[in-house]
C-alpha positions in Angstrom: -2.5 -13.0 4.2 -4.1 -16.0 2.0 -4.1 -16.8 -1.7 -7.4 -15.6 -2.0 -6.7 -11.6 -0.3 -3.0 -11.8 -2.3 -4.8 -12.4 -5.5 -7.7 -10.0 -4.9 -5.0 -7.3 -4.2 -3.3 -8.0 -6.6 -6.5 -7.7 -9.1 -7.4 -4.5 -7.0 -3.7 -2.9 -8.2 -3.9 -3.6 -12.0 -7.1 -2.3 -12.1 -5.9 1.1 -10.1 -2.9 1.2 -12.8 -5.3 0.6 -15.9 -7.3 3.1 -14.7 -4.3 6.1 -14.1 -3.3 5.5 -17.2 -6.7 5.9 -18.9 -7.0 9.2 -16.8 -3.6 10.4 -18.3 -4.0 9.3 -21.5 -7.2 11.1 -21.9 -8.3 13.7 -19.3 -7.1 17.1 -19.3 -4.1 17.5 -16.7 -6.0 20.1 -14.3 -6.1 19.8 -10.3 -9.5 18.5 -10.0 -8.1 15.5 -12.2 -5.4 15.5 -9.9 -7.4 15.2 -7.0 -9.5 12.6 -8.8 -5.9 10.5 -9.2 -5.4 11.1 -5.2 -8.9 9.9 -4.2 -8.4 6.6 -6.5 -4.7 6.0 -4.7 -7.2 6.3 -1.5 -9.7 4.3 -2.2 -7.2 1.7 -3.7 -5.7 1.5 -0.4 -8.6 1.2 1.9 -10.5 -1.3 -0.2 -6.7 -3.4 -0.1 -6.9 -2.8 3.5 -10.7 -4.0 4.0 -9.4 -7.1 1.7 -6.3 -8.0 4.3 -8.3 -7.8 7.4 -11.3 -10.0 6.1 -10.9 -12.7 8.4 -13.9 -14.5 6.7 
């Protein structure tokens, strides 16, 4: 992994972390929230995997 994918995911997980918190802080704790928090750990991950295997 370069500088460049490191620093994007690194981007990529404060942004995921700011977000969480602004869903806790301020949506109702119900289980479509908590699904909403599942599908952001998701797409966290697959946009952090499309990131490490850019070999552009």
């Amino acid at each position: 992994m370069d500088h460049r994918q490191q620093r994007a995911i690194d981007a990529i997980d404060r942004a995921a972390v700011d977000f969480l918190i602004a869903i806790k802080a301020h949506a109702p704790d119900t289980e479509m929230v908590r699904q909403a928090e599942h599908a952001l750990g998701a797409l966290t991950d697959s946009v952090k995997t499309a990131i490490v295997n850019d070999h552009a």
